[in-house]
gemmi code that builds the backbone of each chain (N, CA, C; Angstrom):
import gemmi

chains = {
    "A": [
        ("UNK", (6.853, -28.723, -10.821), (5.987, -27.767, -10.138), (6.685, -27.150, -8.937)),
        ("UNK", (7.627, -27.932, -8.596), (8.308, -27.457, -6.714), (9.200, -26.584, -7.340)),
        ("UNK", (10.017, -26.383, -9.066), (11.043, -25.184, -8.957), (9.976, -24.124, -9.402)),
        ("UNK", (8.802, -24.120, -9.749), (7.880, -22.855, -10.055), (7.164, -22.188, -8.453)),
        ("UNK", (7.105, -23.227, -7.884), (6.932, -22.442, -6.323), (8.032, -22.559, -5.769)),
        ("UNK", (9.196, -22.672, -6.347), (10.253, -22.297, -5.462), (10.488, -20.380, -6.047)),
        ("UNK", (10.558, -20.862, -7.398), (10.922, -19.451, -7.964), (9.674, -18.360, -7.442)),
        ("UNK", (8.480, -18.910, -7.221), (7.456, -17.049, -7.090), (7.634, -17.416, -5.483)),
        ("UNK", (7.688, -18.165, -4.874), (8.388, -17.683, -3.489), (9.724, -16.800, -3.288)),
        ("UNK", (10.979, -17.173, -4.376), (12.057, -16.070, -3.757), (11.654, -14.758, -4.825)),
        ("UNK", (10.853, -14.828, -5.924), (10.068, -13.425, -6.427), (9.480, -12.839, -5.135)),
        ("UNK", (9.055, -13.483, -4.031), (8.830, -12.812, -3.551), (9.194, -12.112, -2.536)),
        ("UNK", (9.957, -13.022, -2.089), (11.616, -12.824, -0.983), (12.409, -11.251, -1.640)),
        ("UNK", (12.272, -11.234, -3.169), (12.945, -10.188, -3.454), (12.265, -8.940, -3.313)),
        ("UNK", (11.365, -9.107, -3.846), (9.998, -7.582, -3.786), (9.940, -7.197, -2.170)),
        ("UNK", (9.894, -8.518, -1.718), (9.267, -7.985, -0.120), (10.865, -7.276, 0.198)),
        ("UNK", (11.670, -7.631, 0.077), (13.196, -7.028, 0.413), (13.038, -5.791, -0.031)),
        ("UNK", (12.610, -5.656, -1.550), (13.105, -4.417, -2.255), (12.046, -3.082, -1.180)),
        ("UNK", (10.669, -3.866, -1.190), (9.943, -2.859, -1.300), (10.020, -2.401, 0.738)),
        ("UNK", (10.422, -3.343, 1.333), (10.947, -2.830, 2.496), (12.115, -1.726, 2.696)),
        ("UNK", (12.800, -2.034, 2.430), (13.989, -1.396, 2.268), (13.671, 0.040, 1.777)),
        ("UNK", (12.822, -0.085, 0.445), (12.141, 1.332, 0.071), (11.525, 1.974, 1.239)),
        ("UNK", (10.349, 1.293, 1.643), (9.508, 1.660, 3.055), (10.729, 2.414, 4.003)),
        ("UNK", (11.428, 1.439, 4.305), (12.276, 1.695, 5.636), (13.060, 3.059, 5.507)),
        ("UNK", (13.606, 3.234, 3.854), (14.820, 4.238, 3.918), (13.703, 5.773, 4.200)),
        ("UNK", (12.444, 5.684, 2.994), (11.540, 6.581, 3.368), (11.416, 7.388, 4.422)),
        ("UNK", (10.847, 6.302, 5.177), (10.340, 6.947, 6.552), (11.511, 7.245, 7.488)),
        ("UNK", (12.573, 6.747, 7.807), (13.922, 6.841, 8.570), (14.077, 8.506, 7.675)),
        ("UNK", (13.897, 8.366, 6.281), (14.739, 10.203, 5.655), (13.959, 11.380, 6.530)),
        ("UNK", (12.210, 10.836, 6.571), (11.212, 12.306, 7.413), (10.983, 11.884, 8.960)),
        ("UNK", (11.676, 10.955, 9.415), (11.732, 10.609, 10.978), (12.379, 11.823, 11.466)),
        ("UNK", (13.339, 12.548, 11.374), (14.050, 13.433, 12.034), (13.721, 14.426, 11.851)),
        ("UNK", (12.532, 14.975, 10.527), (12.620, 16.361, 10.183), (10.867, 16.341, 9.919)),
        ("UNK", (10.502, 16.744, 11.416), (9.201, 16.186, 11.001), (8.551, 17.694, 10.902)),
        ("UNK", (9.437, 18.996, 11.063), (8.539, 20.191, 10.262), (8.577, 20.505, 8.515)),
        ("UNK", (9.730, 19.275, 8.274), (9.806, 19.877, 6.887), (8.650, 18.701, 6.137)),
        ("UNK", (8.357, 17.551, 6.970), (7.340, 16.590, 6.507), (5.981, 17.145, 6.192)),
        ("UNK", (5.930, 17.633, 7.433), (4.893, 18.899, 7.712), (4.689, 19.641, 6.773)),
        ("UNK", (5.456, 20.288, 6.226), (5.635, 21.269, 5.212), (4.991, 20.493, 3.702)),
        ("UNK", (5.259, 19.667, 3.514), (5.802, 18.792, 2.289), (3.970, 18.194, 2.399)),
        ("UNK", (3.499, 17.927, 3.410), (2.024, 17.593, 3.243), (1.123, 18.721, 3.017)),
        ("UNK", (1.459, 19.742, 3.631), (0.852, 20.769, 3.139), (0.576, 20.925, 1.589)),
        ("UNK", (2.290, 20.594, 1.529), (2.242, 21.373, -0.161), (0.916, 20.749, -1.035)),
        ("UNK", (0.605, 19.312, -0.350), (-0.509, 18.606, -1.115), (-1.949, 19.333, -1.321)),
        ("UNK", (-1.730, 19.970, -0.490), (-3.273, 20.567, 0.072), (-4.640, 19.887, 0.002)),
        ("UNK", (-4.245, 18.747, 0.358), (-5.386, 17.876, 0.579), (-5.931, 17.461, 1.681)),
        ("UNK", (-5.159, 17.113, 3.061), (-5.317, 17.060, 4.252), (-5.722, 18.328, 4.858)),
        ("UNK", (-6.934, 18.312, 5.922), (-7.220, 19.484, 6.301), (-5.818, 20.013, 7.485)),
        ("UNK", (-5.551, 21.521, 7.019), (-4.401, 21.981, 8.052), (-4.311, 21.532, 9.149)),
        ("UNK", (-5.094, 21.248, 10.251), (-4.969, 20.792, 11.663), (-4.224, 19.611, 11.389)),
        ("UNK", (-4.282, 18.948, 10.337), (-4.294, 17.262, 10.567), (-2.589, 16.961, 9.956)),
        ("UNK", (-2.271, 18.257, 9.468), (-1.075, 18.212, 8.899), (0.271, 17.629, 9.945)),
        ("UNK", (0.432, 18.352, 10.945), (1.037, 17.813, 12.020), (1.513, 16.339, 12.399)),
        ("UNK", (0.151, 15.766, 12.994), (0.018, 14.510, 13.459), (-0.022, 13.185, 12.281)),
        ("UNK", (0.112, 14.014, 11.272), (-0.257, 12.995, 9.719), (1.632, 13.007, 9.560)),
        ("UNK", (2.043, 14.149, 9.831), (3.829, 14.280, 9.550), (4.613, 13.400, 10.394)),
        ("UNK", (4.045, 13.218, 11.545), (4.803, 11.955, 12.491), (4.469, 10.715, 12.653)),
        ("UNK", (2.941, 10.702, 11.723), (2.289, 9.238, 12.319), (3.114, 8.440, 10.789)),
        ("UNK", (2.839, 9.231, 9.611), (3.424, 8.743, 8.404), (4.521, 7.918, 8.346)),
        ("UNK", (5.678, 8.481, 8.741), (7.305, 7.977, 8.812), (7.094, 7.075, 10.017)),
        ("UNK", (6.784, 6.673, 10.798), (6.927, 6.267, 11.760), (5.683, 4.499, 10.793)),
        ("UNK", (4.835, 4.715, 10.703), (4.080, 3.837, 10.003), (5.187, 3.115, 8.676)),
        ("UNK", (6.107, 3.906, 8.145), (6.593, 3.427, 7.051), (7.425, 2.932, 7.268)),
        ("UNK", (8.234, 3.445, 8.711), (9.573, 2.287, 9.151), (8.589, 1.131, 9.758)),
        ("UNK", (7.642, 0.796, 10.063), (7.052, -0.268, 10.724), (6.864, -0.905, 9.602)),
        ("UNK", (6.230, -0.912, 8.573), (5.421, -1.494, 7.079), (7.230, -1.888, 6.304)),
        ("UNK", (7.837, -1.389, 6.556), (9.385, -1.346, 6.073), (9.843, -3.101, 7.047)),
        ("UNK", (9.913, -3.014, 7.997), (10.400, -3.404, 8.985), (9.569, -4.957, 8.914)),
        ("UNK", (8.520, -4.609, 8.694), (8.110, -6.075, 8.570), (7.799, -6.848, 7.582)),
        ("UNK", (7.761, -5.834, 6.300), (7.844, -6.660, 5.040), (9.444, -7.313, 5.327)),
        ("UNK", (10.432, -6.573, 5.712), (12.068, -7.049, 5.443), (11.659, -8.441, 6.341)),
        ("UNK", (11.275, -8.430, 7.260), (11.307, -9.772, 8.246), (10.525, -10.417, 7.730)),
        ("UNK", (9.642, -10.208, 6.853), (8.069, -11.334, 6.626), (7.152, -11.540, 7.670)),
        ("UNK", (6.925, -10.941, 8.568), (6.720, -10.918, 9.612), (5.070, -9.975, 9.311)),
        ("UNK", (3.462, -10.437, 9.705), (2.533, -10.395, 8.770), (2.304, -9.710, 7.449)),
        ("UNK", (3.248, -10.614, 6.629), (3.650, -9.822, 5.093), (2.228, -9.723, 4.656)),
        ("UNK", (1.203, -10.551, 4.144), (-0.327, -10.213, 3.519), (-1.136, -8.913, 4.454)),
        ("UNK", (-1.219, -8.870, 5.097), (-1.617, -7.697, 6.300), (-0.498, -6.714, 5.734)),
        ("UNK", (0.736, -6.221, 6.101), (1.555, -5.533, 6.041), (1.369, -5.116, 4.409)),
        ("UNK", (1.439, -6.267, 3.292), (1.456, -5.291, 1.785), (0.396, -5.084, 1.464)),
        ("UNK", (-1.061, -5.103, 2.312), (-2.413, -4.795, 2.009), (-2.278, -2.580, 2.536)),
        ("UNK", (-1.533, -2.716, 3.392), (-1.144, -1.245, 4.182), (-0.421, -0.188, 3.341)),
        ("UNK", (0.492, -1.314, 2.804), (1.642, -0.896, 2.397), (0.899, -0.446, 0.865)),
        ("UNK", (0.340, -1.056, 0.263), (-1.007, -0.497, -1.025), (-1.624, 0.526, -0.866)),
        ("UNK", (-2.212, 0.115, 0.576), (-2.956, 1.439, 0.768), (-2.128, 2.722, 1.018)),
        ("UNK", (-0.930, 2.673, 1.245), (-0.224, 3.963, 1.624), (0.232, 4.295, -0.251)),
        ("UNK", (0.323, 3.168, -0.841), (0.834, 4.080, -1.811), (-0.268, 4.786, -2.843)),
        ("UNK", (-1.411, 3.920, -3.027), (-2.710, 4.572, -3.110), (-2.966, 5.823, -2.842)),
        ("UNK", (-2.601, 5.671, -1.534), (-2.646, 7.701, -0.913), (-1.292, 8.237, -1.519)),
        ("UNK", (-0.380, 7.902, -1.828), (0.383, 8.761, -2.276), (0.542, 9.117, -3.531)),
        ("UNK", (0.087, 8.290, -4.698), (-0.527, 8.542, -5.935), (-1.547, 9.005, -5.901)),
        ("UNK", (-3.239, 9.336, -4.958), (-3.700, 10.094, -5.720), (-3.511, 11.706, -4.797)),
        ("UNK", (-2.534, 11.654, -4.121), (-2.240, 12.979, -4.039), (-1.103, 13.746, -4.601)),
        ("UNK", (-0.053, 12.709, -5.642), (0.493, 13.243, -6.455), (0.074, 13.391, -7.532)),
        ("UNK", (-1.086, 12.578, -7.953), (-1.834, 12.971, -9.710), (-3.164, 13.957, -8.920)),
        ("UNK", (-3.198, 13.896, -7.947), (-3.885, 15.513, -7.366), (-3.505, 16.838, -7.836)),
        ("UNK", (-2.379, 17.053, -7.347), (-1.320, 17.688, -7.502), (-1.596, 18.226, -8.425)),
        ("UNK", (-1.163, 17.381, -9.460), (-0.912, 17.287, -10.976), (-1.857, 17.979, -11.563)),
        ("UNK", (-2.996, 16.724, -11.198), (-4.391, 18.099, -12.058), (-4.560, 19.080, -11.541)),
        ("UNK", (-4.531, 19.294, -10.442), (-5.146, 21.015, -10.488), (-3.533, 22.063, -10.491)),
        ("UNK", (-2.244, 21.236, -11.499), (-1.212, 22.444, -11.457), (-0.554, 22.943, -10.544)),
        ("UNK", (-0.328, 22.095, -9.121), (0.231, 22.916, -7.945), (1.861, 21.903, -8.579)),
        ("UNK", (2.814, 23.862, -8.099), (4.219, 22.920, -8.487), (4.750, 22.603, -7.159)),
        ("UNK", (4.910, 21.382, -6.445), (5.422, 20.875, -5.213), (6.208, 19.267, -5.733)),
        ("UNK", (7.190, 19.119, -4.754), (7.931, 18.311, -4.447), (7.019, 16.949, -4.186)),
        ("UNK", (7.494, 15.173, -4.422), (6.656, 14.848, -3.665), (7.123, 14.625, -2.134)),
        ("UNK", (8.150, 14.982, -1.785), (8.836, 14.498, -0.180), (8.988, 13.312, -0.132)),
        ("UNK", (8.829, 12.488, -1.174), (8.404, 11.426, -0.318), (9.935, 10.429, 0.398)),
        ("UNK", (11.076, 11.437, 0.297), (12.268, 10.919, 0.888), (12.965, 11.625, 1.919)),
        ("UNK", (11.906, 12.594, 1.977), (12.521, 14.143, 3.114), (12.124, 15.182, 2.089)),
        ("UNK", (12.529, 16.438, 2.679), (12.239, 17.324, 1.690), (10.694, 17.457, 1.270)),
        ("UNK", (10.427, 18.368, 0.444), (9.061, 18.307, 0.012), (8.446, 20.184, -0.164)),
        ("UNK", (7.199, 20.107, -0.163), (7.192, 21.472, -0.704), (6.999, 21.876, -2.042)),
        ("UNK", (7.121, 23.653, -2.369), (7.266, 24.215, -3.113), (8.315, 23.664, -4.320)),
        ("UNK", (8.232, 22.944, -5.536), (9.143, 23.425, -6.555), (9.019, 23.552, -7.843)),
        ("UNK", (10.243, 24.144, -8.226), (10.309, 25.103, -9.926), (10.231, 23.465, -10.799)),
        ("UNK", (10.346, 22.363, -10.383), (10.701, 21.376, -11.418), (10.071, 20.226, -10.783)),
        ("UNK", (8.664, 20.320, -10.709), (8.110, 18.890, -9.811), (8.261, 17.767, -11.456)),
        ("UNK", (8.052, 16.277, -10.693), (8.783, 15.278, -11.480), (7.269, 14.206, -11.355)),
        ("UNK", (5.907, 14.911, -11.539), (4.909, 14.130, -11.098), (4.550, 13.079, -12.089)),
        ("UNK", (5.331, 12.693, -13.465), (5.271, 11.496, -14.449), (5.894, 10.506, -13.727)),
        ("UNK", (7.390, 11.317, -13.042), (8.360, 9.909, -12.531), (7.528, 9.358, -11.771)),
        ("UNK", (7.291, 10.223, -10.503), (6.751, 9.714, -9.182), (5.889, 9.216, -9.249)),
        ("UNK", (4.787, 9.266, -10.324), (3.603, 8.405, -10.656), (3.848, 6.748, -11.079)),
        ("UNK", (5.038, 6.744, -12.121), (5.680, 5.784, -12.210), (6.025, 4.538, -11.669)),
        ("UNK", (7.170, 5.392, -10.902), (7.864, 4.800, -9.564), (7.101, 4.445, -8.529)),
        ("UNK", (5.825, 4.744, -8.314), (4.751, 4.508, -7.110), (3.821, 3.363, -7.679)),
        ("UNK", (3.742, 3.642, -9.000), (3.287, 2.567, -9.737), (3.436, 0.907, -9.697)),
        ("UNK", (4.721, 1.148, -9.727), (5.556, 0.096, -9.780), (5.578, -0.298, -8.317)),
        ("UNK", (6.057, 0.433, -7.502), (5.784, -0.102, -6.169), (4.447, -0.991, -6.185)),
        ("UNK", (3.336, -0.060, -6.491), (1.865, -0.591, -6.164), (2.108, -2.464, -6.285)),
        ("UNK", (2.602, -2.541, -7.896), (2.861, -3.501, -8.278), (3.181, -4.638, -7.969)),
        ("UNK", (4.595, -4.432, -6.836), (5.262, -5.475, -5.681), (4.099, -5.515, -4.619)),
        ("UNK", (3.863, -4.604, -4.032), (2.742, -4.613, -2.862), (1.601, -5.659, -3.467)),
        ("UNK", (0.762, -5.580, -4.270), (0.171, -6.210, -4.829), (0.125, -7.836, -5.062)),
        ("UNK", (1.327, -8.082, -5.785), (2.011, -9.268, -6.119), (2.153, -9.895, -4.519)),
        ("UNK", (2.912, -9.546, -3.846), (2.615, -9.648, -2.252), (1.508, -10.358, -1.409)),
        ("UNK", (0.370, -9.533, -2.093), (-0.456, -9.854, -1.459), (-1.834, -10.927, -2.171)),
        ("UNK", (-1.310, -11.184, -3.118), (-1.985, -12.146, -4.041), (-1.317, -13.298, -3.725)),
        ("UNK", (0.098, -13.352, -3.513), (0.888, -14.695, -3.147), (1.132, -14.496, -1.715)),
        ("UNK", (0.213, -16.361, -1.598), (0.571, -16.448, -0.001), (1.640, -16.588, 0.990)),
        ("UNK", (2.718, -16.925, 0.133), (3.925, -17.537, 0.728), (5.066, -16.865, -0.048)),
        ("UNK", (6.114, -16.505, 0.925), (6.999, -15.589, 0.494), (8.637, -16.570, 0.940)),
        ("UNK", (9.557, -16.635, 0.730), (10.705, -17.729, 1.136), (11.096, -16.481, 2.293)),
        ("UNK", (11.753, -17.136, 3.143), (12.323, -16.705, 4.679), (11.527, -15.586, 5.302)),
        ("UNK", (10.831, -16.064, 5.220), (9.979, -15.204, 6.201), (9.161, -15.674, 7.773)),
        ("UNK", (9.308, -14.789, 8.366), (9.149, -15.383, 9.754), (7.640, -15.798, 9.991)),
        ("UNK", (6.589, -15.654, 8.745), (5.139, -16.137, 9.344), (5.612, -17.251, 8.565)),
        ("UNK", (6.283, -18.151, 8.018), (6.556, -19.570, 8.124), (7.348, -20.236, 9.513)),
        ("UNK", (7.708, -19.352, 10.137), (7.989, -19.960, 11.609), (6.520, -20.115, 12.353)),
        ("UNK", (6.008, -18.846, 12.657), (5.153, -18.606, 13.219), (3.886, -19.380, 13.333)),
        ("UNK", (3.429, -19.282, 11.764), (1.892, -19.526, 11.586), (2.012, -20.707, 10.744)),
        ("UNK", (3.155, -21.576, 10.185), (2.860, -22.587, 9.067), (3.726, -23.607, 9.918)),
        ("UNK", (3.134, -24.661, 9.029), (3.892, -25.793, 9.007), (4.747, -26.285, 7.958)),
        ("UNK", (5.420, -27.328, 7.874), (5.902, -28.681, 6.727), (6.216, -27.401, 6.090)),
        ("UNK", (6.313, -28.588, 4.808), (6.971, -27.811, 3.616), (5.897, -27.194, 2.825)),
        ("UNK", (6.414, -26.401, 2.250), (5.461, -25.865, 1.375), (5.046, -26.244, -0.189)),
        ("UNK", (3.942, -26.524, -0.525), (3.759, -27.097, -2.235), (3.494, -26.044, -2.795)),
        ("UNK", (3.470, -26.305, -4.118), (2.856, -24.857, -4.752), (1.171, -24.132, -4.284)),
        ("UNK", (0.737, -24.973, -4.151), (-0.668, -24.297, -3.520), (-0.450, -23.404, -2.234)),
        ("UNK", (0.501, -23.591, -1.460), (0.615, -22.691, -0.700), (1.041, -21.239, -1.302)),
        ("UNK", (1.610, -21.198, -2.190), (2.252, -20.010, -3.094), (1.180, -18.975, -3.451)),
        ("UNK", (-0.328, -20.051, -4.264), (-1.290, -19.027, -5.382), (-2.225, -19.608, -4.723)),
        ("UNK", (-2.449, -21.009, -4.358), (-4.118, -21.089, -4.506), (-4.758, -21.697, -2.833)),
        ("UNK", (-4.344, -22.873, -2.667), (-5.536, -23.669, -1.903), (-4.596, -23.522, -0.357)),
        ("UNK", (-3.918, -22.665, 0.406), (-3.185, -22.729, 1.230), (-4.427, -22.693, 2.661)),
        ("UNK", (-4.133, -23.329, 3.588), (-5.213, -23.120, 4.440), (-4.885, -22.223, 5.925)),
        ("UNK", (-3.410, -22.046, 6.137), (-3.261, -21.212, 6.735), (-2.286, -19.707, 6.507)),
        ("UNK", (-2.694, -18.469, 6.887), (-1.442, -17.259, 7.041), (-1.767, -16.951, 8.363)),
        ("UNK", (-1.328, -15.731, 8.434), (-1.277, -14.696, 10.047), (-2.546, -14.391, 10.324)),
        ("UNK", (-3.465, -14.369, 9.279), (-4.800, -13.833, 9.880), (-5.816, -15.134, 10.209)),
        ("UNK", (-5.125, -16.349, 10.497), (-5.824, -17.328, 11.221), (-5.861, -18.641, 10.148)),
        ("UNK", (-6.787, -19.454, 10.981), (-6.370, -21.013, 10.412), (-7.829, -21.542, 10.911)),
        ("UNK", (-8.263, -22.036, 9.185), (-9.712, -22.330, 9.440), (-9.333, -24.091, 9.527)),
        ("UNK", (-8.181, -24.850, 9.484), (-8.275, -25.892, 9.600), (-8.216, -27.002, 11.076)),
    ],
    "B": [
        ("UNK", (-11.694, 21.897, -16.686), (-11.671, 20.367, -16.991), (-11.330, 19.192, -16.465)),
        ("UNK", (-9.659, 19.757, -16.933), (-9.253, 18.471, -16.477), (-9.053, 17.952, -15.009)),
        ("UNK", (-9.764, 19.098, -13.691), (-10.089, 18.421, -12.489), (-11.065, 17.463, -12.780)),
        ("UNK", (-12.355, 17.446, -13.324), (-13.211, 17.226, -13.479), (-13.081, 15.685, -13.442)),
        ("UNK", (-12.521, 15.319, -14.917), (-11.530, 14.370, -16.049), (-10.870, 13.587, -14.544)),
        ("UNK", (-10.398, 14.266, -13.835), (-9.359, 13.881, -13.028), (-10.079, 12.951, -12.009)),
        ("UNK", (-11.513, 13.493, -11.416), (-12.531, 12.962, -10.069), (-12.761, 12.001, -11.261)),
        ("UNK", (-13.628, 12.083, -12.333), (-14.335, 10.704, -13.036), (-13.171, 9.819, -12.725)),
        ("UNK", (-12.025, 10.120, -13.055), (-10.838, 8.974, -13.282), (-11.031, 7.998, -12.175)),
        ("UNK", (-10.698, 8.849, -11.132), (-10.418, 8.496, -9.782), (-11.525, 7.963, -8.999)),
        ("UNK", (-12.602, 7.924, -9.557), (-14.242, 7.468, -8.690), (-13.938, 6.151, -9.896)),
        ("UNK", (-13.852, 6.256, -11.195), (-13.824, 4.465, -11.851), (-12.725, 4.146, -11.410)),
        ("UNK", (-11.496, 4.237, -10.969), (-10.426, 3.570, -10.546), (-10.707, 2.752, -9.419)),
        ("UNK", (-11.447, 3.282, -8.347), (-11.965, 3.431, -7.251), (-12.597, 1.909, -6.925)),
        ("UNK", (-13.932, 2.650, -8.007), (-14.694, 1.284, -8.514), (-14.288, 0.040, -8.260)),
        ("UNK", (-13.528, 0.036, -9.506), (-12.891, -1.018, -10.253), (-12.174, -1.731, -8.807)),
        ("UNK", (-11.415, -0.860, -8.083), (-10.420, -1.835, -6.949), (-11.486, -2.339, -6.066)),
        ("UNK", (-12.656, -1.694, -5.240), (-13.091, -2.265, -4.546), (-14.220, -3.483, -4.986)),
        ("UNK", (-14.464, -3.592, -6.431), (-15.125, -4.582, -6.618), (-14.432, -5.334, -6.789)),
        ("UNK", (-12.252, -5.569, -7.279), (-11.751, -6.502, -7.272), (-11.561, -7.497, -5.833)),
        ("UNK", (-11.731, -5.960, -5.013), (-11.612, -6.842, -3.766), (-12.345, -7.387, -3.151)),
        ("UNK", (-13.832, -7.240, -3.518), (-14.680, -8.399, -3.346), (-14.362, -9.419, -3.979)),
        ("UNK", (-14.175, -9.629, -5.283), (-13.717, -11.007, -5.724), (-12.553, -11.359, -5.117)),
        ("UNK", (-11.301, -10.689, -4.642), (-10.301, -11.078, -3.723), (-10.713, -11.814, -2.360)),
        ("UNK", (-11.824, -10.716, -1.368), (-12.079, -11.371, -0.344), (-13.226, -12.754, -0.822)),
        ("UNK", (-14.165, -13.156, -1.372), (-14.757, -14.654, -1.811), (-13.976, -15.739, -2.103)),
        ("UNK", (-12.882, -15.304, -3.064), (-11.759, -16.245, -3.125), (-10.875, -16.887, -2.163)),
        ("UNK", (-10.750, -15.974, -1.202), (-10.079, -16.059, 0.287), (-11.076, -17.016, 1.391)),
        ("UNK", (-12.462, -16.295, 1.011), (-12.928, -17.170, 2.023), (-12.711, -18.233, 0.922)),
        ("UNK", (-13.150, -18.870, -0.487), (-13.711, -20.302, -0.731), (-12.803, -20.830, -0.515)),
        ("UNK", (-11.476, -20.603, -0.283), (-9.978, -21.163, 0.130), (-9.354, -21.623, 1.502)),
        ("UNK", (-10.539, -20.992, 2.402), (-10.881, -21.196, 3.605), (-9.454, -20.516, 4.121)),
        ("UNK", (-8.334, -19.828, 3.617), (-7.856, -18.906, 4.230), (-7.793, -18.213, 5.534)),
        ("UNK", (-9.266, -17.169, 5.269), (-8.940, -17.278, 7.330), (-10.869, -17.099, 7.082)),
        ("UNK", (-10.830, -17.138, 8.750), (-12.673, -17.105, 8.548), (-13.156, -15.784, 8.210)),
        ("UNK", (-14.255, -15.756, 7.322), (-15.502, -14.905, 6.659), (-15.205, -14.045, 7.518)),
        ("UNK", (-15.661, -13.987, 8.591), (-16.122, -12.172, 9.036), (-14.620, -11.366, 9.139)),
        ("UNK", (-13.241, -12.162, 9.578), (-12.535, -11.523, 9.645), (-12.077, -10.294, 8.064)),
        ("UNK", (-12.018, -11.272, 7.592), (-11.699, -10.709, 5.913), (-12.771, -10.127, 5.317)),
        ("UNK", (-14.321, -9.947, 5.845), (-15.123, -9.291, 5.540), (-14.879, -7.847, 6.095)),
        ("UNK", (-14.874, -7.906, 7.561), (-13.981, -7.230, 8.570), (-12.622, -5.969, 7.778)),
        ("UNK", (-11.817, -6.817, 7.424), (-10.982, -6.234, 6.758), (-10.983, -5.516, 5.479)),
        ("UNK", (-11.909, -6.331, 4.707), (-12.532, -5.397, 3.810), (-13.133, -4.182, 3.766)),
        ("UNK", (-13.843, -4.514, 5.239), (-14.815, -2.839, 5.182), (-13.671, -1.656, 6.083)),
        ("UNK", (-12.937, -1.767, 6.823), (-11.926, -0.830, 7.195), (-11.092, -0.632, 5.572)),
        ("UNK", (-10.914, -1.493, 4.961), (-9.765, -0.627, 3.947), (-11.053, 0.199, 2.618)),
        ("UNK", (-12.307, -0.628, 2.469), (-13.128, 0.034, 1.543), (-13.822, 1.791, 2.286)),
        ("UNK", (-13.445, 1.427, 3.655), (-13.924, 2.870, 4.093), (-12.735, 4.006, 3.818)),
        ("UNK", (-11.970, 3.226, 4.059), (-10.592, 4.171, 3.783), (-10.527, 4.645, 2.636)),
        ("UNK", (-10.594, 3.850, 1.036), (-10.918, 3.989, -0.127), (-12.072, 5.410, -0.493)),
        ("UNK", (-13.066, 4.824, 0.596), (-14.033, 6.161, 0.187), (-14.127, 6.956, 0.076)),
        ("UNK", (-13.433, 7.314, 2.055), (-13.033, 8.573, 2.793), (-12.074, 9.290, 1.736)),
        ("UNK", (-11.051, 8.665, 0.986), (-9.874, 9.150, 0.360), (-10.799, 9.683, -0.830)),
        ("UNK", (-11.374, 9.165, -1.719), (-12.250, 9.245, -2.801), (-13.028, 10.944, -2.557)),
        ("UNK", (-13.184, 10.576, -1.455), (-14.815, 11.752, -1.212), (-13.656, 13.017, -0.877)),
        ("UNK", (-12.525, 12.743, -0.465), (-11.925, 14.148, 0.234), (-11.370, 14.441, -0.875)),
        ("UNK", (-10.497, 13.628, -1.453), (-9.942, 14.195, -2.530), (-10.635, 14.731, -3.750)),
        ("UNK", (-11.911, 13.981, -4.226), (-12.672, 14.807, -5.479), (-13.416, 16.227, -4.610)),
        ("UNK", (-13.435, 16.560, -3.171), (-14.105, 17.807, -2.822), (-12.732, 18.615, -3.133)),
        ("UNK", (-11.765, 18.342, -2.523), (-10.768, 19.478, -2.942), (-10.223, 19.722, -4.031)),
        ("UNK", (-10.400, 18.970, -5.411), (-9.736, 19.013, -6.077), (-10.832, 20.007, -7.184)),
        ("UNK", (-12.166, 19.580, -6.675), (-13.376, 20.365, -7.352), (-14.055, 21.892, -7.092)),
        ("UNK", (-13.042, 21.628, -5.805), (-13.620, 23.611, -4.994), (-12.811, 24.447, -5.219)),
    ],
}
model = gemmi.Model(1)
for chain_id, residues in chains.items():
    chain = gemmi.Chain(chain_id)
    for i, (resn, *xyz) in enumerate(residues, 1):
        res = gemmi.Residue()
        res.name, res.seqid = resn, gemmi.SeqId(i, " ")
        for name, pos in zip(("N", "CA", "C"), xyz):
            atom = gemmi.Atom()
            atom.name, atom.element = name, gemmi.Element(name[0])
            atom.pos, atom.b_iso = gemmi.Position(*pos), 0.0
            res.add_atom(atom)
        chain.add_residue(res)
    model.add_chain(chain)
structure = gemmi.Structure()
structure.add_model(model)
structure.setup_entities()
C-alpha cells in the first residue's frame, strides 16, 4: 500500500510541476504586454469593455501566483481549486467563441485577437487536459515535496493521507 | 441554433459540477478535513462564481 501512495503522491509532484510551470510561463508571456492582453480579451467579447483593462493585468499576474505556488506546493488544494476555476473561464470563453463563429486567437500565451486560423478544437483540448491535472490535484490530498507538508502536516504520510481519511491540509485542522 | 445548443450545454455542465461539489464538500467535511462552515464558505464563493460566469456568458452568447 506505501508504494501506491508513494506513486499518486509523485503523480502528483509531477502534474503540480507540469501544470505550474504551464501557469507560470502563461502569465510571465502577457505580464509585459498588457495592451495586447487587453486586446486578446476583447476578442472574447464576453467581458463587459470597461472591465477589459483591469481583467488584462489582474489575469497574468493571478497566473504567475497560481503558477508559483502549485511549483512550491505551497496551498496546493486552495491553489488547484483557482487554478480550475481559471481554466473553466477559459474554456467556456473559447467554446464561446466557437459557437457563435468569432475567428480570434486564444492569447492564452501572449498574443491574442483577431485570426484567419483560430485552433478552438486544440485549445479546448489542451485546457481540457489541464482541467484534468487541476482536478486530480485537488481530489488528492497530499502531493510529495511540497511545502504544506512542512507547514501544516506532520509524521509520515500513509495512504489515507493521499485519497481518503487525512485530518489535516492548509485550510485547517479539525483534530 | 447552435448558440442555443451551446447555453443548454453549458447550464447542464454547470449543473452537473456544482452538484459534484456538494458531494465533494460532505465528503470533506465527513473526513473532518477542515471545519463545515469554512468549506461551506468556500463553496458558495466558487458556486457564485460558476453562476455569475453561467448567467453572463449564456446572455451574450444569446443577444
Amino acid at each position: 500500500m506505501r508504494t501506491r501512495a508513494d506513486l499518486l503522491g509523485w503523480i502528483g509532484l509531477a502534474g503540480r510541476l507540469y501544470l505550474g510551470f504551464v501557469f507560470l510561463a502563461a502569465g510571465l508571456a502577457k505580464l509585459p504586454e498588457p495592451a495586447i492582453t487587453e486586446q486578446a480579451v476583447r476578442g472574447y467579447q464576453l467581458l463587459p469593455w470597461q472591465l477589459a483593462p483591469a481583467y488584462a493585468i489582474a489575469m497574468p499576474i493571478a497566473e504567475v501566483v497560481l503558477g508559483v505556488l502549485l511549483i512550491l506546493g505551497l496551498f496546493t488544494r486552495t491553489a488547484a481549486v483557482a487554478t480550475a476555476l481559471g481554466l473553466c473561464s477559459f474554456l467556456v470563453g473559447i467554446t464561446a467563441a466557437w459557437a457563435r463563429g468569432l475567428n480570434i486567437d486564444c492569447g492564452c500565451f501572449g498574443g491574442g485577437g483577431a485570426s484567419a486560423d483560430p485552433s478552438y478544437l486544440a485549445d479546448t483540448l489542451r485546457d481540457l487536459g489541464w482541467l484534468a491535472i487541476a482536478v486530480y490535484l485537488i481530489v488528492l490530498r497530499r502531493t510529495k515535496l511540497a511545502l504544506d507538508d512542512l507547514l501544516f502536516r506532520r509524521g509520515d504520510p500513509s495512504v489515507d493521507d493521499y485519497i481518503e481519511s487525512s485530518k489535516k491540509t492548509e485550510l485547517g485542522s479539525s483534530t | 441554433m447552435n448558440e442555443v445548443w451551446y447555453v443548454v450545454g453549458l447550464v447542464a455542465v454547470s449543473v452537473a459540477v456544482l452538484a459534484l461539489g456538494v458531494w465533494f464538500v460532505r465528503r470533506e467535511i465527513r473526513d473532518e478535513v477542515s471545519p463545515a462552515p469554512v468549506l461551506w464558505a468556500g463553496y458558495a464563493v466558487v458556486a457564485a462564481f460558476i453562476v455569475f460566469g453561467v448567467l453572463r456568458t449564456s446572455w451574450v452568447v444569446l443577444s
